[in-house]
C-alpha positions, 0 to 999 in steps of 0.5 A: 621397467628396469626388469623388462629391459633385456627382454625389449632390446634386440640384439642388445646387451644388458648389464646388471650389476649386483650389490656385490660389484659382479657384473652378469650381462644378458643376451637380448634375442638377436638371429646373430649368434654371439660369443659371451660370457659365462652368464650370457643367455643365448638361446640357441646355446642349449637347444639340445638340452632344451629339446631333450626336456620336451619343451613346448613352443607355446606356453601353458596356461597362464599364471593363474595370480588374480583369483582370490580364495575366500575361506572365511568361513571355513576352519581347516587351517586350524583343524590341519594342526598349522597353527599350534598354541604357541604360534597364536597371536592373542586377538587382544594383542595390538598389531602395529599400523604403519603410518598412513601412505598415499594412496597415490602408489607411484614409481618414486617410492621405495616401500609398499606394504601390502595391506594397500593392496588388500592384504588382511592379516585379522581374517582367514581369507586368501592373501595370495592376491594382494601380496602378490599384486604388491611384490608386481608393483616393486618390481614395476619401477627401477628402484630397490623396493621394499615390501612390508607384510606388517604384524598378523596372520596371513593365508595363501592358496599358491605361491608368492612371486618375488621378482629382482631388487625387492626386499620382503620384510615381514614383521616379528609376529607375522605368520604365513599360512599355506591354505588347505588343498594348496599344498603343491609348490614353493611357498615363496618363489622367485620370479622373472619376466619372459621375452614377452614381457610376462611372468615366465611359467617356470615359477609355476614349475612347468618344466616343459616351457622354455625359459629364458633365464640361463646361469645365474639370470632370471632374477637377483639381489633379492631378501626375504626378512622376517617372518613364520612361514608354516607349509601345510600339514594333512591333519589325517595323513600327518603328510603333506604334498610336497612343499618347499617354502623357499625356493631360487634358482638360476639367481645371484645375490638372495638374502633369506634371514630371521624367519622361521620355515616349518612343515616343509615337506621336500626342502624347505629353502632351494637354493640350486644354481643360484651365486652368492646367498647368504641364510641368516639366523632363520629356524626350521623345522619339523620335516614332513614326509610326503606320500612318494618318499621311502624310508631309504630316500628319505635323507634327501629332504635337506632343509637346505638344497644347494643342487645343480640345475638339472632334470635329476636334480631339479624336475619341476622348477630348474628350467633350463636344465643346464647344468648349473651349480650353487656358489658361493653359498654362507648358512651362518647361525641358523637351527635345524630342528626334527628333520631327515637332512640338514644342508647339501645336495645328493646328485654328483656332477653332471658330465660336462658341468662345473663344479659347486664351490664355496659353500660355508656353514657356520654356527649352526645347530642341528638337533634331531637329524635322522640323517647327515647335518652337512652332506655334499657331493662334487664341492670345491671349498667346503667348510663346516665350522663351530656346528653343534649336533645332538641326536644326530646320524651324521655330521658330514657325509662328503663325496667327490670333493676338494678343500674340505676343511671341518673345524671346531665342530661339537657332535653327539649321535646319542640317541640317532641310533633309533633312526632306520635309513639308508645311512643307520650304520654311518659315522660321526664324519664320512669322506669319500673320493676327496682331496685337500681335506683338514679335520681339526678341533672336532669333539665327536661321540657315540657314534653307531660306526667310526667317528672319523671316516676317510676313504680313497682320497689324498691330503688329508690332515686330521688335527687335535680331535677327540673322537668318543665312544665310536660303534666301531673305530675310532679313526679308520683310514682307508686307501688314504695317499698323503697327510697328517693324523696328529694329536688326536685323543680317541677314547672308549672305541668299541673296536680299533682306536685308528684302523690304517689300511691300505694307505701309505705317506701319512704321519701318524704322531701324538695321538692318544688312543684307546680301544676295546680291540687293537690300538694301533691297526696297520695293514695292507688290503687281504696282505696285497696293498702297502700301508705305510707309516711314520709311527712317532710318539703315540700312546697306545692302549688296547683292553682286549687287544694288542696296542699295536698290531702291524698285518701284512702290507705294512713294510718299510713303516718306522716308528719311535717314541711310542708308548704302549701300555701293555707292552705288547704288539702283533708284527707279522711284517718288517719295520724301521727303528723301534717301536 
């Protein structure tokens, strides 16, 4: 069986290749210690960060997949408030069969649908068995299989387990309900066989088994298309358990496109410690608080979790805890609607791990974000181009980073301002501790704090944006070394149009600003710090305060070829050229 090979090989080793032509060998069990690559599976490697999970040498209770629930005669799908008007499928409306199949279900094909298997989407009784007996059928042969869930509505009372080379394709009105009572857990998870040849229990989120899949090895090239996945909402409470829809980790090569995730409660798609995925034109919404959540953590429920593979970001389900990080992450057209966070992580870099890299979001709409569209922590290669935001806290919120670059983004916080977390009093854009960063052709407005954010970090060019209506400033720049702030167009500022402090070696040229206080702010940190300038060509326009102002610290800035519309400035230290 093609996913059971490097589990029966001793001392072997076993290549897989992806669709993508990266080859990720794997580490059969041998008593001889062997020096491999990055996504080698050594078991002796992390014993220490094994042994500090506490781990048990025997595993817990089996997968429980072969007990269907029958709940027939019940309604409390309904009475949950999981299947609204819009989401019914008329019982008069035909549901499409596919062409018969032998019934002859052998290793030579490459499609199966689960309604072989007993999967009935015209009744309310428990699917969770069938489909998944046919997802362990495809990933009994040594071919790509697909899986089809055809037209209907259908119930699930536990997680789905999708295993490597398998395509789940749902039909366009297929809806999967997650029964009552069985909120706790992935709606869909990947999955992958142990040195035994069985499911290992980490799909089950037993974070005391040892698991066998280090790096990017448990499972691969795996697509989930299509489909309505609703998690399960106490019609009581209005809270829910704690459901993620979709989740993969420690994997390379996922697919997940045109489905629509709803009622999540934690994440809604997991994608930590997983290379290469790409999430394409899928819909979520409506987030769902869960009891152990605070107002203040609640903007760590991202839709979209790309974190590191470690206890404090993945306790239950991110065995073995070794500190791997997503990779080479595209989110590209999707829609995020009525929720606490968009796309990001919120755990730094774990001491002695490897940085998360090339994550892109690209074409996306947020509406209704309490907190940030976009945040990330510890990322190299980071882009976020041509978003829309509205009714939004934030648009990014970056920290500890490299080659960031945010590009013809349209954001509007009007009306966020109702929203009471951690971040209520944060901007538009907000950069921390980052270098190599471009901000360029961004329309940002009506934020409660500054439009554009910048603090501690080096490189930065911030290019042709037209910040609007900002609570506060404009653009503040602060312990800033190195860049360009050029041709930008601030307008209607509460406070300064561009606070420049504490910062020195940047150019500050073409800008157009205007403010309710000073225009232009340049000094030093409490008159210590240096903040220096090349000052060229601005317009400068103040209403009620100075166009110009240069506090202490600003020494040896020049300038020429500004215009200042009332023709006046506060100096209090020394300049080259004139103004």
């Amino acid at each position: 069986m093609k996913k059971a090979l490097s589990f029966i090989f001793a001392g072997l080793i076993i290549v897989i290749t992806s669709i993508n032509g990266t080859s990720y060998p794997v580490q059969a069990d041998t008593p001889e210690e062997t020096s491999l690559e990055e996504y080698t599976r050594v078991p002796e490697a992390d014993e220490k960060v094994l042994s500090e999970t506490g781990y048990q040498e025997e595993y817990p209770e089996s997968l429980n997949l072969s007990d269907p629930v029958d709940h027939a005669d019940t309604d409390e799908a309904d009475d949950a408030e999981n299947i609204d008007d819009d989401d019914d499928i008329d019982d008069d409306d035909d549901i499409d069969d596919d062409d018969d199949i032998d019934d002859d279900i052998d290793e030579d094909r490459t499609y199966f649908d689960v309604t072989e298997f007993g999967a009935d989407g015209t009744d309310k009784n428990d699917d969770r068995y069938a489909i998944n007996a046919a997802l362990e059928k495809a990933n009994m042969t040594d071919k790509t299989i697909t899986v089809n869930i055809p037209n209907g509505k259908y119930y699930i009372s536990g997680s789905l387990l999708i295993f490597s080379d398998t395509i789940l394709k749902l039909g366009d009105k297929t809806i999967i309900y997650q029964m009552a009572d069985y909120s706790f857990g992935p709606m869909i998870i990947g999955a992958h066989l142990d040195k035994y040849g069985n499911v290992c229990k980490c799909s089950a989120g037993a974070a005391n088994v040892r698991c066998d899949g280090y790096k990017y090895s448990k499972y691969h090239d795996i697509t989930v298309d299509g489909g309505k996945w609703i998690a399960y909402k106490n019609p009581h409470t209005k809270d829910s358990l704690g459901t993620t829809i979709v989740a993969f980790r420690h994997a390379h090569d996922i697919t997940v496109k045109n489905m629509t995730c709803k009622n999540a409660s934690g994440h809604a798609l997991n994608l930590s410690g997983v290379d290469t995925a790409l999430v394409s034109n899928v819909k979520f919404e409506k987030a769902i608080a869960n009891a152990v959540e605070t107002p203040s953590s609640l903007f760590t429920m991202e839709f979209i979790h790309l974190d590191y593979c470690t206890k404090a970001g993945e306790p239950s389900y991110g065995v073995p805890f070794d500190k791997t990080p997503a990779r080479n992450i595209t989110i590209e057209n999707c829609s995020f609607i009525n929720g606490y966070s968009g796309v990001g992580n919120h755990h730094p870099l774990p001491k002695g791990g490897t940085i998360s890299s090339n994550i892109t979001v690209r074409g996306c709409t947020f509406k209704n974000m309490e907190s940030y569209m976009v945040g990330e922590l510890s990322v190299k290669g980071l882009t976020v181009e041509n978003c829309t935001g509205t009714n939004c806290m934030i648009l990014a919120l970056i920290d500890g980073s490299s080659d960031v670059k945010l590009t013809g983004n349209t954001f509007d916080a009007k009306g966020a301002h109702k929203f009471d977390n951690l971040y209520k009093d944060r901007g538009g854009i907000n950069i921390t501790k980052s270098k190599k960063i471009t901000i360029k052709d961004n329309t940002v407005k009506n934020t409660t704090n500054s439009t554009i954010s910048i603090t501690r970090s080096t490189n930065v060019n911030i290019k042709k944006n037209k910040c609007i209506g900002a609570g506060i400033d404009g653009i503040a720049i602060k312990g800033v070394k190195d860049g360009t702030i050029a041709s930008n167009t601030v307008t209607n500022a509460k406070k300064r149009g561009l606070e420049y402090r504490s910062t020195t070696g940047m150019t500050i040229s073409k800008n157009k600003l205007s403010s309710k206080d000073d225009a232009l702010f340049i000094i030093g940190l409490e008159g210590n710090g240096n903040a220096r300038a090349k000052v060229l060509n601005n317009k400068l326009n103040s209403k009620n305060g100075f166009d110009l102002f240069l506090g202490p610290g600003a020494d040896n800035s020049e300038f020429s070829g500004n215009k200042l519309a009332h023709h006046n400035s506060l100096t209090l230290s020394k300049y080259k050229g004139s103004i």
